[in-house]
N, CA, C and O atoms as a GROMACS GRO file, in nm:
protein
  384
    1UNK      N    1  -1.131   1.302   0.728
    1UNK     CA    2  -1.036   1.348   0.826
    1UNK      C    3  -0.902   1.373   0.756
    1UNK      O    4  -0.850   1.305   0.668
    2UNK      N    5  -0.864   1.465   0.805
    2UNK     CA    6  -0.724   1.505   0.719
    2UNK      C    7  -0.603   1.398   0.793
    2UNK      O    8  -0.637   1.362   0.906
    3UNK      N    9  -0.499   1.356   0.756
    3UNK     CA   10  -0.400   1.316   0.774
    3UNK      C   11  -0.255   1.376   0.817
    3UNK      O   12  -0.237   1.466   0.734
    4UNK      N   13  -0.147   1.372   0.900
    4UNK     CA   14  -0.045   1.446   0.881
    4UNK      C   15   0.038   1.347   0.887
    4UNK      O   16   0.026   1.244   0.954
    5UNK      N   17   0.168   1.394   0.777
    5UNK     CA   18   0.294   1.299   0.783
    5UNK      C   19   0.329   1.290   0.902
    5UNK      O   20   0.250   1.331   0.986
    6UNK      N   21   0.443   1.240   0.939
    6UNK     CA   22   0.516   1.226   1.033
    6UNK      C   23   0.647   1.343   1.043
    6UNK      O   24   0.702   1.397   1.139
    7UNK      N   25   0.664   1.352   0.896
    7UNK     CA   26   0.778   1.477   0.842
    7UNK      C   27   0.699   1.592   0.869
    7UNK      O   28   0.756   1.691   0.916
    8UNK      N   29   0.559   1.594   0.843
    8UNK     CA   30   0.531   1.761   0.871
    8UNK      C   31   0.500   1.765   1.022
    8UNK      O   32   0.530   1.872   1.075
    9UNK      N   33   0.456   1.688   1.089
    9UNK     CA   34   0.420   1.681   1.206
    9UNK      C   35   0.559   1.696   1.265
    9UNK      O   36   0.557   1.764   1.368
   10UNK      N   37   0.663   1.658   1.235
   10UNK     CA   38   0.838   1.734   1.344
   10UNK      C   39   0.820   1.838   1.316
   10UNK      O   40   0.826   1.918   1.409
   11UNK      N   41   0.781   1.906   1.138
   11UNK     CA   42   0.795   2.062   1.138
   11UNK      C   43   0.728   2.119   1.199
   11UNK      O   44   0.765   2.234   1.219
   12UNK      N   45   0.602   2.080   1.261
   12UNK     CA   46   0.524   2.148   1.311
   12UNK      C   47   0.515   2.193   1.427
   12UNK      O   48   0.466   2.295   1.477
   13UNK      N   49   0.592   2.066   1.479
   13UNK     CA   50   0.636   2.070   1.666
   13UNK      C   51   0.772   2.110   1.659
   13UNK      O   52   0.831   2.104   1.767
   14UNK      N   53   0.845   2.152   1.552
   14UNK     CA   54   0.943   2.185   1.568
   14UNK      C   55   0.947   2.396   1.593
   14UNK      O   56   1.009   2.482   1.655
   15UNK      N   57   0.830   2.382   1.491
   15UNK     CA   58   0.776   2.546   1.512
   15UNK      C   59   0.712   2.618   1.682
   15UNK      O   60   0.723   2.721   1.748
   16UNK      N   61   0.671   2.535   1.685
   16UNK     CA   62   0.608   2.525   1.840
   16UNK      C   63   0.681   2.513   1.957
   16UNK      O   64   0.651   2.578   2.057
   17UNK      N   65   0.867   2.362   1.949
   17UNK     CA   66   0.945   2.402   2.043
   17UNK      C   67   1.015   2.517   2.030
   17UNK      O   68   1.100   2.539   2.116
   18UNK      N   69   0.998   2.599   1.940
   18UNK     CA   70   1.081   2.731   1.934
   18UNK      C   71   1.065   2.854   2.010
   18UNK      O   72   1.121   2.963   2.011
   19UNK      N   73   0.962   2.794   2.080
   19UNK     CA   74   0.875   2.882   2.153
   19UNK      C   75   0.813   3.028   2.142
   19UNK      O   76   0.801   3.123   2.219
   20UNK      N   77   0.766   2.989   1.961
   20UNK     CA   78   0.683   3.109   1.941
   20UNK      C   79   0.547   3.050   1.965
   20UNK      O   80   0.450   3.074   1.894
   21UNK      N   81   0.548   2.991   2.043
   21UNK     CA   82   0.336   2.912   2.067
   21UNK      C   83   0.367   2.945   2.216
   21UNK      O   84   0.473   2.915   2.270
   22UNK      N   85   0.254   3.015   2.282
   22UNK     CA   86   0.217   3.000   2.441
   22UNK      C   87   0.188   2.877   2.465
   22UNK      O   88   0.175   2.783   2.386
   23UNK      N   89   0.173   2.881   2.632
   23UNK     CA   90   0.102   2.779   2.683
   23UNK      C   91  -0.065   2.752   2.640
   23UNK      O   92  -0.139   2.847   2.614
   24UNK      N   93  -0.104   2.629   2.639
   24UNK     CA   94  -0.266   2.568   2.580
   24UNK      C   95  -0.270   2.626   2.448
   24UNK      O   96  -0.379   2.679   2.423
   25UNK      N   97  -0.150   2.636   2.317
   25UNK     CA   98  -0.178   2.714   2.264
   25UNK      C   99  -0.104   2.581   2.120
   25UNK      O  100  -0.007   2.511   2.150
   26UNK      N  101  -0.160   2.573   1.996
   26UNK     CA  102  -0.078   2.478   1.912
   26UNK      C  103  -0.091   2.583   1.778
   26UNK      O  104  -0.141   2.695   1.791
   27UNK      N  105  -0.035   2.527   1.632
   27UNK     CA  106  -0.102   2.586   1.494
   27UNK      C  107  -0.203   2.538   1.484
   27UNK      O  108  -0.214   2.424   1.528
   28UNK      N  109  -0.308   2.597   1.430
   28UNK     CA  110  -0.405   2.568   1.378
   28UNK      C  111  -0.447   2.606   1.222
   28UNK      O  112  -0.464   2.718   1.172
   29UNK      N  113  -0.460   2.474   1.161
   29UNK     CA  114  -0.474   2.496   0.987
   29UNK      C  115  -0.579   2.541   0.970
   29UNK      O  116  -0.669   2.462   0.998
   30UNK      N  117  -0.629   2.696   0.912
   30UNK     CA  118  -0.746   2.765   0.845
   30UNK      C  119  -0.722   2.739   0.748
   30UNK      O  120  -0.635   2.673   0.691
   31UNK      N  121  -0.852   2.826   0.709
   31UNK     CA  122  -0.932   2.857   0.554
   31UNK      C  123  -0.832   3.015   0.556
   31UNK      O  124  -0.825   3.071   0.666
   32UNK      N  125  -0.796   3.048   0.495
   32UNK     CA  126  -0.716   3.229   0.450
   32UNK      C  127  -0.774   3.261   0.312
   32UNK      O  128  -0.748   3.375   0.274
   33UNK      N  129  -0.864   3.171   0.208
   33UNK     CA  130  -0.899   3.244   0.160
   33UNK      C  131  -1.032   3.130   0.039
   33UNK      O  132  -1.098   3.031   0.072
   34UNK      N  133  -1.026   3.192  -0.079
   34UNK     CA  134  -1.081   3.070  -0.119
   34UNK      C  135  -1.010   2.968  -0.207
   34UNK      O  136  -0.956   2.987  -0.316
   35UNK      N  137  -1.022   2.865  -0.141
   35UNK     CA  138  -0.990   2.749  -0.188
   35UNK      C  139  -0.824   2.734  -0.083
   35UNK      O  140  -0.758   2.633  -0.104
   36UNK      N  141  -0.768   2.841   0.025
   36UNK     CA  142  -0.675   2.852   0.045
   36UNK      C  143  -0.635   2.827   0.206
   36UNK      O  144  -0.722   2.823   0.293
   37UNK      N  145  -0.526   2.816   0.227
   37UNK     CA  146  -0.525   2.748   0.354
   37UNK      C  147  -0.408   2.816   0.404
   37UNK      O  148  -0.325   2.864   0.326
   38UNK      N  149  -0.394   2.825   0.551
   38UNK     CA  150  -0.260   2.881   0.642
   38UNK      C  151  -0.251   2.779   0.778
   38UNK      O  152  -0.302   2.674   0.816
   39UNK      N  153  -0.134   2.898   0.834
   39UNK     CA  154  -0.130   2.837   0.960
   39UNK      C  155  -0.136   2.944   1.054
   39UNK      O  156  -0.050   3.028   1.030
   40UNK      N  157  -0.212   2.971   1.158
   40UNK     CA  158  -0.208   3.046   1.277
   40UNK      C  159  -0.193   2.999   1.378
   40UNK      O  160  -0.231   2.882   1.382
   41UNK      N  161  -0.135   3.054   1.509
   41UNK     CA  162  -0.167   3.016   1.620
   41UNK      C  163  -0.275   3.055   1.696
   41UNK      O  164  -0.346   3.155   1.687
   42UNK      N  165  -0.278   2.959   1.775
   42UNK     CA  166  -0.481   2.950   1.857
   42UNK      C  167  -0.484   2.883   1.950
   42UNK      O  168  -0.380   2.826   1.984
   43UNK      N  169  -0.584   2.869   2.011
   43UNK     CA  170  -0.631   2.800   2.153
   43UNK      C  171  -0.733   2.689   2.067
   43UNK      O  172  -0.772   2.701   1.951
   44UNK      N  173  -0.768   2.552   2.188
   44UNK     CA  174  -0.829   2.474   2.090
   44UNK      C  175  -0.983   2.497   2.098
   44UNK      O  176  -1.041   2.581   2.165
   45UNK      N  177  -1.026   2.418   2.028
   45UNK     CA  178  -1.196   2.465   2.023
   45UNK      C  179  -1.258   2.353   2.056
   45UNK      O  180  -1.198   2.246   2.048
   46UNK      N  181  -1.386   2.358   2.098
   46UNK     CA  182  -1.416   2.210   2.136
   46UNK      C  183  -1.468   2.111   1.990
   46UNK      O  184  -1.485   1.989   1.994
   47UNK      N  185  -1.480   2.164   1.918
   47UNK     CA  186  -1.490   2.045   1.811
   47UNK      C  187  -1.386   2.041   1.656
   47UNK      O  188  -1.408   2.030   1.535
   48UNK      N  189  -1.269   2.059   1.745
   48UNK     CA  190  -1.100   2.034   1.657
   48UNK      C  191  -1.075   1.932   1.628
   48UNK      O  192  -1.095   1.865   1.729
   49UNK      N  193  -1.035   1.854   1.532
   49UNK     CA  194  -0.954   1.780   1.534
   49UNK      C  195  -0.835   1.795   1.573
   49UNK      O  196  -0.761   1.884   1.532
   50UNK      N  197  -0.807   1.713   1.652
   50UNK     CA  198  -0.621   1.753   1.754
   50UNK      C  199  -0.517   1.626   1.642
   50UNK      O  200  -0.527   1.521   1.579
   51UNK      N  201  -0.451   1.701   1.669
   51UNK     CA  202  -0.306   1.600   1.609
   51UNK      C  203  -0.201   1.654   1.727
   51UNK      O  204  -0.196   1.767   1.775
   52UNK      N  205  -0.117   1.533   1.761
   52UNK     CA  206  -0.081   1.548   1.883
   52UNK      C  207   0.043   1.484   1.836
   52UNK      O  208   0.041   1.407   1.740
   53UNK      N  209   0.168   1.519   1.910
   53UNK     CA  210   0.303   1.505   1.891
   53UNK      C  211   0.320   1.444   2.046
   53UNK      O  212   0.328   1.512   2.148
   54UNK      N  213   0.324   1.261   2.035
   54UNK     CA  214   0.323   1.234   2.204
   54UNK      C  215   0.239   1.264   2.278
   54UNK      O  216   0.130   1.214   2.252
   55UNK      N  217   0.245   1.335   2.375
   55UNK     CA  218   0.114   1.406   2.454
   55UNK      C  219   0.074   1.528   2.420
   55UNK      O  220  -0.027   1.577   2.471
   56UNK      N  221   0.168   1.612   2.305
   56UNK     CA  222   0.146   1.758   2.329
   56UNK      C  223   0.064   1.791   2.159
   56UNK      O  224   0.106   1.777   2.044
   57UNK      N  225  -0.048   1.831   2.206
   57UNK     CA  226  -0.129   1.883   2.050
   57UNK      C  227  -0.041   2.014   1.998
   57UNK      O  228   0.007   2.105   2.066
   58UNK      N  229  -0.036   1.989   1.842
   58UNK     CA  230   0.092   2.039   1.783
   58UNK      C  231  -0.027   2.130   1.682
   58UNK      O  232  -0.019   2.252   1.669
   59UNK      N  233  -0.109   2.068   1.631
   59UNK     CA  234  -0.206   2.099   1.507
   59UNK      C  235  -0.371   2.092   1.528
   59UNK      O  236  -0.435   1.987   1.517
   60UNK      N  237  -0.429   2.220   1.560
   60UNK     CA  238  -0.580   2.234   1.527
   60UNK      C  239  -0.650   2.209   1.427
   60UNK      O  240  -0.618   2.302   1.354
   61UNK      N  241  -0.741   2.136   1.358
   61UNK     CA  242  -0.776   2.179   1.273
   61UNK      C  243  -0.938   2.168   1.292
   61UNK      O  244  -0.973   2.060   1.339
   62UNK      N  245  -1.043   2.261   1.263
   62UNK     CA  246  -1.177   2.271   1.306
   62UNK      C  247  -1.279   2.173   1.157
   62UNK      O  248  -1.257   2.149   1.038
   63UNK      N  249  -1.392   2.144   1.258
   63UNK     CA  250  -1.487   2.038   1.186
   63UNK      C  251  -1.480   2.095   1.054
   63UNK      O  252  -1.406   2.025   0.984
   64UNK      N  253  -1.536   2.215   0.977
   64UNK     CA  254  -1.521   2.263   0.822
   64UNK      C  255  -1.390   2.219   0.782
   64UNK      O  256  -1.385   2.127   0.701
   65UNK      N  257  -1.311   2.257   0.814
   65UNK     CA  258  -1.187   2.274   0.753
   65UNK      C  259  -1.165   2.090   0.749
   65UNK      O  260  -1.193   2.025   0.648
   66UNK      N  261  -1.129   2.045   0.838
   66UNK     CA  262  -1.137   1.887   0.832
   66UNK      C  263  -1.207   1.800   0.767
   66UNK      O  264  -1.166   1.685   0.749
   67UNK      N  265  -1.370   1.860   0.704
   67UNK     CA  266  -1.464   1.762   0.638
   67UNK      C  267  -1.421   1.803   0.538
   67UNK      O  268  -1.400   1.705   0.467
   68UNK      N  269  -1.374   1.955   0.450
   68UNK     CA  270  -1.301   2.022   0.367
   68UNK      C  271  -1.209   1.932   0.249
   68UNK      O  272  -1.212   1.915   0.127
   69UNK      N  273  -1.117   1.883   0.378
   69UNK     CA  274  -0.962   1.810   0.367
   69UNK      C  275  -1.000   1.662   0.377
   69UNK      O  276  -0.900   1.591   0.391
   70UNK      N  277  -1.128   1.586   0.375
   70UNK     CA  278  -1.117   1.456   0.405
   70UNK      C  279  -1.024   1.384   0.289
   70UNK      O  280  -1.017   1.400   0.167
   71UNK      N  281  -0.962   1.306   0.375
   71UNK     CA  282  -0.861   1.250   0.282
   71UNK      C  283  -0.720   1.304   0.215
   71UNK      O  284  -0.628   1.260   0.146
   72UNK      N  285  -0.755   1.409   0.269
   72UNK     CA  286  -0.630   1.501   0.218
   72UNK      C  287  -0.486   1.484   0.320
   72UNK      O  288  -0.487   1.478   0.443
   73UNK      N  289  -0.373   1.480   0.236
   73UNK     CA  290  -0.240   1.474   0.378
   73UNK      C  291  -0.142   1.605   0.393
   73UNK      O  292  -0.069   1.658   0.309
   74UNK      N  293  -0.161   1.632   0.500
   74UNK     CA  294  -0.048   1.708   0.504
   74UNK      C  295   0.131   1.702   0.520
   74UNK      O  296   0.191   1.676   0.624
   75UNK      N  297   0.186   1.731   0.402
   75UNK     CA  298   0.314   1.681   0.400
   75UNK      C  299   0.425   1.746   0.397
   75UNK      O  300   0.392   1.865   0.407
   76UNK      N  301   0.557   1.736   0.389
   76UNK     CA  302   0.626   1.867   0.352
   76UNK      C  303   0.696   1.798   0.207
   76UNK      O  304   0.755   1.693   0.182
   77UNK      N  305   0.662   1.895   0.143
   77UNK     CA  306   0.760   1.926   0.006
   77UNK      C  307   0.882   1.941  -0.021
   77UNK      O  308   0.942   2.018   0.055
   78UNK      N  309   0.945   1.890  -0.107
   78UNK     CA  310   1.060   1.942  -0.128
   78UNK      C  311   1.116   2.008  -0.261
   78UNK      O  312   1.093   1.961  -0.373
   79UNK      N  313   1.187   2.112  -0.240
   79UNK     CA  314   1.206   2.178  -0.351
   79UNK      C  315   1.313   2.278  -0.351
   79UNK      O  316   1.416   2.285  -0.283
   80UNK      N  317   1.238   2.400  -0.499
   80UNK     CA  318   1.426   2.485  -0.456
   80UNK      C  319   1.383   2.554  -0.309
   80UNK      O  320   1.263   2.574  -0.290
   81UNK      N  321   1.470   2.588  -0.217
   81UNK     CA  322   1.462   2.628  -0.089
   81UNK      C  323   1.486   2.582   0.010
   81UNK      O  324   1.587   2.519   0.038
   82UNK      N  325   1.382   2.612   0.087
   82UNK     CA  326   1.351   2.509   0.254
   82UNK      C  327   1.261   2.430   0.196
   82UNK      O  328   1.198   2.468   0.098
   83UNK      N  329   1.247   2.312   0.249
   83UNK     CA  330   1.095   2.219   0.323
   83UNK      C  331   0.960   2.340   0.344
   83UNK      O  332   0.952   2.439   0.417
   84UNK      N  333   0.879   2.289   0.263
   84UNK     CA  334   0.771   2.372   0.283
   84UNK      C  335   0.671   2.232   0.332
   84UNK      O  336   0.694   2.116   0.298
   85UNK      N  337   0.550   2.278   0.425
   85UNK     CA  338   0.446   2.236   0.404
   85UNK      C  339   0.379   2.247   0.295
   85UNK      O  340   0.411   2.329   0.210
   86UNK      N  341   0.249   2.143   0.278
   86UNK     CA  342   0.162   2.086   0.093
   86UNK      C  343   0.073   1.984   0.154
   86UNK      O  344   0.077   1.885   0.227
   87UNK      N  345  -0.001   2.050   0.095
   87UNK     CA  346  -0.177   1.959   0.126
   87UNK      C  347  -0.136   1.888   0.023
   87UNK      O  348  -0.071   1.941  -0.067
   88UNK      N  349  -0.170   1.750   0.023
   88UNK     CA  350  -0.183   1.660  -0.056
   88UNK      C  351  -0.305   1.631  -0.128
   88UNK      O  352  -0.366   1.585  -0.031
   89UNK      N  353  -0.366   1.624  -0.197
   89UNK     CA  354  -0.542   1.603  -0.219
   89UNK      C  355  -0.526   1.483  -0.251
   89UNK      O  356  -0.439   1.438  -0.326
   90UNK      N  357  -0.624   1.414  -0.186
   90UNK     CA  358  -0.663   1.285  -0.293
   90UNK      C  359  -0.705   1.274  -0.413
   90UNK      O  360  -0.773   1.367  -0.457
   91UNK      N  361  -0.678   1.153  -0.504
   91UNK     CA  362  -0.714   1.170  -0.572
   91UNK      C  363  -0.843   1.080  -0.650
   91UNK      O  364  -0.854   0.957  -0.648
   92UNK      N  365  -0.934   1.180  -0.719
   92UNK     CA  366  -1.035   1.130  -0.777
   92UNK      C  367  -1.005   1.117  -0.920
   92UNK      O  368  -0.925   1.163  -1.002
   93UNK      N  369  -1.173   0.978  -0.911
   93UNK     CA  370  -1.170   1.005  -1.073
   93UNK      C  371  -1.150   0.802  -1.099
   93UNK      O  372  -1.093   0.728  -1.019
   94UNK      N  373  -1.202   0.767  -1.207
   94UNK     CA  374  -1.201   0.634  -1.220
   94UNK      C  375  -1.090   0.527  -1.195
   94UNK      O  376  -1.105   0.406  -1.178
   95UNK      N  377  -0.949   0.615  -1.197
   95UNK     CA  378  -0.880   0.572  -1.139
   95UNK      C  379  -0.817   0.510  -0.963
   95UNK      O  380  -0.762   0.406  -0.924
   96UNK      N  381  -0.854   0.617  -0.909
   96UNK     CA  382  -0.873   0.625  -0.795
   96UNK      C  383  -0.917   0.498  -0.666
   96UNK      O  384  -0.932   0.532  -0.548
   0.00000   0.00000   0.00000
């Protein structure tokens, strides 16, 4: 199961009170390419993982994409710029 900070989860509902998301409507984290990931907006599906801000689902993310990301966090970065969102991967390996 993927994880979300608490920092990306304001950005996320912060994108959403801006009111570019309709009603029944949150981001939802895809696949965009290989090995690659986005954000769209969507309606939910019945087998999403919901991430929810309080009562209001902020973040879709569907069964592939979630078994995909197990263990993985979503966080925001910091760097030269804005705050970006960043998958975190876990990490493997004997250390681990």
């Amino acid at each position: 199961m993927l994880s979300v900070s608490d920092r990306a989860l304001d950005m996320i509902a912060g994108a959403i009170d801006s009111g570019q998301v309709g009603d029944n409507q949150a981001l939802r984290l895809a696949k965009t390419g290989d090995g690659e990931f986005g954000l769209v907006v969507d309606q939910p599906k019945d087998d999403d993982q919901v991430i929810s801000r309080g009562d209001t689902p902020v973040l879709y993310v569907d069964n592939e994409v979630s078994s995909t990301l197990d263990g993985a966090t979503l966080d925001v970065a910091e760097g030269i710029g804005q705050p970006r969102l960043a998958l975190k991967m876990p990490e493997s390996g004997p250390d681990a």
